[in-house]
N, C-alpha and C positions, 0 to 999 in steps of 0.2 A: 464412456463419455463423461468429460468433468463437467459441473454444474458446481456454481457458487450463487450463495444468495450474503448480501450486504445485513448489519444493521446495526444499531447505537448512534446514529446520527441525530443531531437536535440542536439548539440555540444555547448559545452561550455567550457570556459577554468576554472582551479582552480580557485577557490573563490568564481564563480560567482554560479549563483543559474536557477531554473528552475521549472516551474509548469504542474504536470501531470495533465489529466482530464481523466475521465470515466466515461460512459455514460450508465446507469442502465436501464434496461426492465427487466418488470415481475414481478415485487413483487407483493407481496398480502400481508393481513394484519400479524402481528406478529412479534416476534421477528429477528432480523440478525445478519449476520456478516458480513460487506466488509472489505477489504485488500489487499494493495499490495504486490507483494514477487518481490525477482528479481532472474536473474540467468547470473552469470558471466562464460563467455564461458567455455566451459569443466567442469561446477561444478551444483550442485543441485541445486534446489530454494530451497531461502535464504527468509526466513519472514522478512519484512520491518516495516509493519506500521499496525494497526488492528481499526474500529472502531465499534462500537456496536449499537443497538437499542437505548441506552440514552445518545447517544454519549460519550461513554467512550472510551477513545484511550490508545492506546501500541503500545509502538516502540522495536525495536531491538534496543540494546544496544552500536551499530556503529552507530546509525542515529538520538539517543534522543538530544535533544537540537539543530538540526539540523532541522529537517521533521518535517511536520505539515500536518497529516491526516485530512481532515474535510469532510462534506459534505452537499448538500445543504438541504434544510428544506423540497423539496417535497421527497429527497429521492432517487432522480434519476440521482442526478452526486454526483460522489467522487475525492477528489483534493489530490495530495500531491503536498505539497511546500517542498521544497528544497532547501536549503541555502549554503555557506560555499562547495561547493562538493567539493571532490579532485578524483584526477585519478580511487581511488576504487571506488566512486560509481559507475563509466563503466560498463554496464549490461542492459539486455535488462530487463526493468520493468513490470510487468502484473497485472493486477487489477482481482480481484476475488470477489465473495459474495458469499454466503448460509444463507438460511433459517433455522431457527430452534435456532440449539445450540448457544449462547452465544460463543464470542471472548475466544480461550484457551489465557490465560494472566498470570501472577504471579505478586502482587506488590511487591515493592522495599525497602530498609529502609527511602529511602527519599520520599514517598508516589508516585512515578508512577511507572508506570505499561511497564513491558516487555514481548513482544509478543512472545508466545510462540505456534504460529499458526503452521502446516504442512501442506504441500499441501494435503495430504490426506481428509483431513476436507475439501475441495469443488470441488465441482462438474464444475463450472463453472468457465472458463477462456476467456481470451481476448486473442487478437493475439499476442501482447505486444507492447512497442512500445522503442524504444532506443535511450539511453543516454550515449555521450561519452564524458569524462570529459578529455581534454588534460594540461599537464603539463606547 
């Protein structure tokens, strides 16, 4: 059974930047998918960031060239970095995985990749942890 727990969330004003961490139990061998989504109060989760078995990453299209999904080599933490934030990234963030299917993604005309993940697709979540970007 996978189990993630979230954390690095805190306050920051525009500009500045911030690093999630999540902390992976359970995998076995074969392919994945982690990601984070977020959810801004009163509103659904939002796909964030996706990264895959060969390290193939997709952003949402609010957070490319901003966010930087990675993760480490045994597998068992996933980062995002965070740059540049402004007030909307405000939203409690949650880290997620699943086993099996391949990251849902679509590439772009300038060759990356936009996540086009739904919460539906995992089973597994974190408590989240939150990020308030002030003005």
């Amino acid at each position: 059974q996978l189990l993630v727990a979230e954390s690095g969330g805190g306050s920051v004003q525009s500009g500045g930047s911030l690093t999630l961490s999540c902390r992976i139990s359970g995998f076995t061998r074969g392919t994945f998918c982690m990601a984070w989504f977020r959810q801004h109060p009163g509103k659904e989760h939002e796909a964030v960031a996706s990264i895959d078995t060969y390290d193939g990453t997709s952003y949402a299209d609010s957070v490319k060239g901003r966010f930087t999904i990675s993760q480490d080599a045994a597998k068992v933490r996933l980062y995002l970095q965070m740059n540049s934030l402004t007030p909307e990234d405000t939203a409690m963030y949650y880290c997620t995985a699943n086993m099996g299917p391949s990251c849902r993604r679509t590439r772009t005309g300038d060759g990356s990749y936009t996540f086009l993940g739904k919460p539906t697709d995992f089973d597994t979540w974190g408590q989240g942890t939150q990020v308030t970007v002030s003005s």
